[in-house]
C-alpha positions in Angstrom: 0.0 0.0 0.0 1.4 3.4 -1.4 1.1 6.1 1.6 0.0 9.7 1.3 2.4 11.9 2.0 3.2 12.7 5.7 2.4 16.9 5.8 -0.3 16.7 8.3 -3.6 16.8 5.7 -3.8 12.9 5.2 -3.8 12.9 1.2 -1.3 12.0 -1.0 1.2 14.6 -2.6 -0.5 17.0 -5.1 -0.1 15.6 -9.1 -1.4 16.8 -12.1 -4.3 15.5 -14.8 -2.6 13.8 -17.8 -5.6 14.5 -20.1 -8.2 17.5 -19.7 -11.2 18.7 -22.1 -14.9 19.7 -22.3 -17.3 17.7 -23.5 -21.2 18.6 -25.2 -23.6 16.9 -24.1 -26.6 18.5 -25.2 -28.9 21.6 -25.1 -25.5 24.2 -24.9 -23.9 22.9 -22.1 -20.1 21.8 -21.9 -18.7 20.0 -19.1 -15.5 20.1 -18.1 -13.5 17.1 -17.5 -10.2 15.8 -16.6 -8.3 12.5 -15.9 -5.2 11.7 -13.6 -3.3 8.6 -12.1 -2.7 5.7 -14.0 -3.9 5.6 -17.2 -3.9 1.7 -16.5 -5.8 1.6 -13.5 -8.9 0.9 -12.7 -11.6 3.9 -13.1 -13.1 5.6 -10.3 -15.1 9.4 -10.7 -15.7 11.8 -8.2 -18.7 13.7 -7.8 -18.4 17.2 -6.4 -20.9 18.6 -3.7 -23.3 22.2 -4.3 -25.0 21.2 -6.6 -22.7 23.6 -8.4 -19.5 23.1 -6.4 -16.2 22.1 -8.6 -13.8 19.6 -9.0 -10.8 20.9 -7.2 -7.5 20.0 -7.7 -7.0 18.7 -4.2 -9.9 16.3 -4.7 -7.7 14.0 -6.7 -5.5 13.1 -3.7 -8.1 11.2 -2.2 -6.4 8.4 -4.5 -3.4 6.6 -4.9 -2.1 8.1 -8.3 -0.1 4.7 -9.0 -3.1 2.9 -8.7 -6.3 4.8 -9.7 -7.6 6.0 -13.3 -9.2 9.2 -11.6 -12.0 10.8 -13.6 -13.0 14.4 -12.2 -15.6 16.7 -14.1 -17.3 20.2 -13.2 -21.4 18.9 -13.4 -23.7 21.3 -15.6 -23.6 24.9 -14.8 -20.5 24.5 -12.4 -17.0 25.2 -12.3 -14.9 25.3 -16.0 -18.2 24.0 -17.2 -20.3 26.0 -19.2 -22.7 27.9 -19.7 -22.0 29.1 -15.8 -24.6 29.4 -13.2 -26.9 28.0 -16.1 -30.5 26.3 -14.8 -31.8 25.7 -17.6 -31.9 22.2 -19.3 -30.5 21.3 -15.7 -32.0 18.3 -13.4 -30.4 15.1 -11.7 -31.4 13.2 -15.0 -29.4 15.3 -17.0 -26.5 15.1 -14.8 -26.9 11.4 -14.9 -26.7 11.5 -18.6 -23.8 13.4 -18.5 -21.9 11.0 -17.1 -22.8 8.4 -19.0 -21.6 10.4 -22.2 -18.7 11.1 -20.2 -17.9 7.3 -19.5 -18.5 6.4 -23.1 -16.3 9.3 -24.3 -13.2 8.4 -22.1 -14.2 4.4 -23.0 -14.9 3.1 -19.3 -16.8 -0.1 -18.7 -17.6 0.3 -15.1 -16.4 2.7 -12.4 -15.8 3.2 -8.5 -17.9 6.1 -8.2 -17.0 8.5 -5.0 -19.5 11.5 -3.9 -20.1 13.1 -1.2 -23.0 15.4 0.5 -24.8 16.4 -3.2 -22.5 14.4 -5.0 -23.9 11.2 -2.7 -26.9 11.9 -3.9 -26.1 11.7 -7.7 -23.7 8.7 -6.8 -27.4 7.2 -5.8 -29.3 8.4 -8.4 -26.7 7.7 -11.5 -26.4 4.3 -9.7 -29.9 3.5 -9.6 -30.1 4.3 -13.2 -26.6 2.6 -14.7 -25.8 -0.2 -11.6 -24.0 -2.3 -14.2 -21.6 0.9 -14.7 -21.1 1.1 -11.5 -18.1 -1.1 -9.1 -19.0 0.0 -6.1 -19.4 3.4 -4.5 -18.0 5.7 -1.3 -20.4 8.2 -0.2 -19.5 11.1 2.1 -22.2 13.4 4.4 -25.1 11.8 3.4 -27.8 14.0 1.6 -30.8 11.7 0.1 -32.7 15.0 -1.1 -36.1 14.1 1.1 -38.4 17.4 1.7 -37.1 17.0 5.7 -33.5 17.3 4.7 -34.1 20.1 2.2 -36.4 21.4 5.6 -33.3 21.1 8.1 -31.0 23.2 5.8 -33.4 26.1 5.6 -34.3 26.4 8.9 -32.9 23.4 11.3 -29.4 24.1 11.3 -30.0 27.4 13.5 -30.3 24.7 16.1 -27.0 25.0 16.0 -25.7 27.6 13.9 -28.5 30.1 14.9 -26.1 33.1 14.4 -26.0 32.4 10.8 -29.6 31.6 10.3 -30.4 34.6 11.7 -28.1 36.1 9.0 -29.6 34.0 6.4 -33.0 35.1 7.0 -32.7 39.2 8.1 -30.9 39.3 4.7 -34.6 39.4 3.3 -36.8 41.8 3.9 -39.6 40.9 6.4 -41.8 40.7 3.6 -39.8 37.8 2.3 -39.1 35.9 5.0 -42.7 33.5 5.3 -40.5 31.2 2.5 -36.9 31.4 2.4 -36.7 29.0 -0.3 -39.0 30.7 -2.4 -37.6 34.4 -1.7 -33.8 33.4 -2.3 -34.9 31.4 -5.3 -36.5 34.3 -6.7 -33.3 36.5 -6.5 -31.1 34.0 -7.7 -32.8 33.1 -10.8 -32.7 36.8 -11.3 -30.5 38.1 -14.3 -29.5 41.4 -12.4 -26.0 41.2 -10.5 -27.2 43.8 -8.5 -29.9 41.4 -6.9 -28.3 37.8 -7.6 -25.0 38.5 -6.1 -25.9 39.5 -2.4 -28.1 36.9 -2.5 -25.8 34.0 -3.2 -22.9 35.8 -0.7 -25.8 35.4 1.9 -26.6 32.2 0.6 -23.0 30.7 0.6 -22.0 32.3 3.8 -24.8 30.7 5.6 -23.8 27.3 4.2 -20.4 27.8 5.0 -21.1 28.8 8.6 -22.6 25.4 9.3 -20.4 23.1 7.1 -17.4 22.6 10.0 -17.0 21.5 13.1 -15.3 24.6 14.0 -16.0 27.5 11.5 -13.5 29.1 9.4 -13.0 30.4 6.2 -13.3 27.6 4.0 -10.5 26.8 1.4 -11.9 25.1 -1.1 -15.3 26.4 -1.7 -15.4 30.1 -3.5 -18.7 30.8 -2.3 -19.2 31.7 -5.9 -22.8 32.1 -8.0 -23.2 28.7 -9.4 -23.2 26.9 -5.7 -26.2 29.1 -4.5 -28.2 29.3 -7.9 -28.0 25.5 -8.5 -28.6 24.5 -4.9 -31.5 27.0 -4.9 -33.0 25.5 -8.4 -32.5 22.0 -7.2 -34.1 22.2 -3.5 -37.0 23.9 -5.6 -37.6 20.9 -7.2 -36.8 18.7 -4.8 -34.1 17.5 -6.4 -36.1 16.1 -9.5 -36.6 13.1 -7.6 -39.5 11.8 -6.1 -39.9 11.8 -2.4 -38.3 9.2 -0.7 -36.4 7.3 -4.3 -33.3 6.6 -3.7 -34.0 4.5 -0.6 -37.0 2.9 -2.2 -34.6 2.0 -5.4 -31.7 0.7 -3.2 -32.1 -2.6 -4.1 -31.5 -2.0 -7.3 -27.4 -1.3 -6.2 -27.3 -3.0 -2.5 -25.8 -6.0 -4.3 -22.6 -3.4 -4.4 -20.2 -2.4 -2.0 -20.5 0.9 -0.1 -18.1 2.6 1.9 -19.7 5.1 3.9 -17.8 8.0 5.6 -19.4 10.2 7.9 -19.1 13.5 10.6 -20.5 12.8 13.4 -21.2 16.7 13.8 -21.9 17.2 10.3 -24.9 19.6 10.0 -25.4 19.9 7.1 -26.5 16.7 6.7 -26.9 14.9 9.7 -25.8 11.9 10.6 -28.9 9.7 11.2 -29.5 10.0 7.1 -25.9 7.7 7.1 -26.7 5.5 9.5 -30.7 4.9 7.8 -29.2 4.3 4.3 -26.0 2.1 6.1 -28.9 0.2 7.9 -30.8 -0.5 4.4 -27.8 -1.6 2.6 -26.8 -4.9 3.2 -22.9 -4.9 3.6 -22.5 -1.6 4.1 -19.3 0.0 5.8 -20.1 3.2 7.7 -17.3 5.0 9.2 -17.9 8.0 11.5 -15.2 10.2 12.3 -15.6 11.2 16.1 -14.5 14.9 15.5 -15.6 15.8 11.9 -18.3 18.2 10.8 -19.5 17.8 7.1 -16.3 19.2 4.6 -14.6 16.6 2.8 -11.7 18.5 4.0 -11.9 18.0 7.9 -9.2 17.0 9.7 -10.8 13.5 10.6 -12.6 13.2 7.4 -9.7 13.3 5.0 -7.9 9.9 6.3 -11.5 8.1 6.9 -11.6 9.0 2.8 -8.2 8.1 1.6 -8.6 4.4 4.2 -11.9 4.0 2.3 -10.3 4.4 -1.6 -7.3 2.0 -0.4 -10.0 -0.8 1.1 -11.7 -0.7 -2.5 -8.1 -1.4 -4.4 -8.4 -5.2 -2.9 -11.7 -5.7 -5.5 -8.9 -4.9 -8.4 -6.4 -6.5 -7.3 -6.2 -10.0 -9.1 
């Protein structure tokens, strides 16, 4: 087993893609995509949060790079991908989709596929859709897009953060404030900087607020546009799935091995949504790390993720 480098963040050193474009897949949108390790290796993609985070460089070194084919790509809207901030012509089936041309472009068979908090979610969904695409999957802060967990976000997580809720919602006028949702959908969808940006710097700084254990300024989210429009668009239509599918679907992919990793203070999407789907899986692995809050990039969270990519190399491994 190849060890990440010892400089105190868990991963392995920083390397660079070998292969990077953007794809069409339909209705103007391009996605960006990139590919780094072994070109040899077996395949595994990883599905950024938001919906409309990005794939950042740092997310590669949750894998060995002498091992692991690593697929990374910007979903619809997000990131290098464009058009940016875009809503239109994008839903969870079109991401879905998407990475099926992608696999088919960069000639993949079947794929580890890694996500975690939104990207969970579309790990689910593009699993339930493609299960013979898929080898087996690690999922990170939970997020199953039911209308209590879109609920908790909006208004529960002033439990504990209730400085920024309070933020969140005196950013609207009182007028406003009966629906968040609603209200900050409404000025994100809006065209007019002058509305859409303070709304999304409200948006992401209330999100960021709640995402660690201890709060600081977060390095590898830019609290830009597309992460507020797109998770704004998507908890508006709850997520274009139907209440309650991808636990109802599970059987379809519990035949699959799952590593789960999981905060136990993660507030964004609490814990108990983890432990329900590791219940309903037969097989499952759930790992909770004792001190870590939702960000892939805790302290406890990054080792918990890079131990969970070596376990999976054993299935490849003749």
């Amino acid at each position: 087993m190849t060890l990440p480098a010892d400089d105190n963040d868990g991963l392995f050193p920083p390397f660079s893609p070998f292969q990077s474009g953007h794809l069409a897949v339909g209705e103007g949108h391009e996605i960006y995509w990139e590919q780094s390790g072994n070109p040899d290796g077996p395949p595994v993609v990883f599905l950024h949060g938001g919906p409309g985070g990005m794939a950042a460089p740092v997310y590669r070194r949750f894998f060995d790079p002498a091992f692991w084919r690593i697929v990374l790509f910007d979903q619809r809207g997000a990131g290098r991908s464009t058009p940016y901030a875009e809503t239109c012509a994008n839903t969870t089936a079109h991401l879905v989709a998407d990475m099926e041309r992608l696999r088919d472009h960069l000639s993949i068979e079947r794929w580890l596929v890694f996500g975690g908090s939104w990207g969970a979610t579309l790990a689910l969904a593009y699993g339930q859709a493609q299960p013979e695409r898929c080898a087996g999957f690690i999922l990170r802060g939970v997020f199953l897009f039911r209308q209590r967990e879109v609920e908790w976000f909006l208004n529960g997580m002033g439990t504990f953060f209730p400085e920024a809720h309070r933020a969140f919602l005196e950013f609207l006028p009182q007028a406003e404030r009966g629906n968040l949702l609603a209200a900050y959908h409404a000025r994100l969808q809006s065209s007019d900087p002058d509305i859409h940006t303070p709304a999304a710097t409200a948006w992401n700084a209330y999100e960021i607020a709640c995402s660690r254990l201890i709060p600081e300024k977060d390095r590898y989210q830019d609290g830009s546009l597309s992460v507020a429009r797109l998770e704004a668009h998507y908890m508006a239509h709850s997520g274009f799935l139907v209440e309650g599918q991808l636990l109802t679907n599970l059987a379809v992919i519990s035949h699959l091995p799952v590593e789960i990793v999981q905060g136990r203070y993660d507030v964004i999407c609490p814990i108990v949504t983890a432990e329900e789907l590791a219940r309903s899986w037969p097989g499952a692995r759930l790992t909770v790390v004792p001190d870590g809050g939702h960000m892939a990039m805790d302290t406890g969270i990054r080792p918990a993720l890079v131990a969970a990519t070596e376990r999976f190399k054993a299935l490849f491994i003749k």
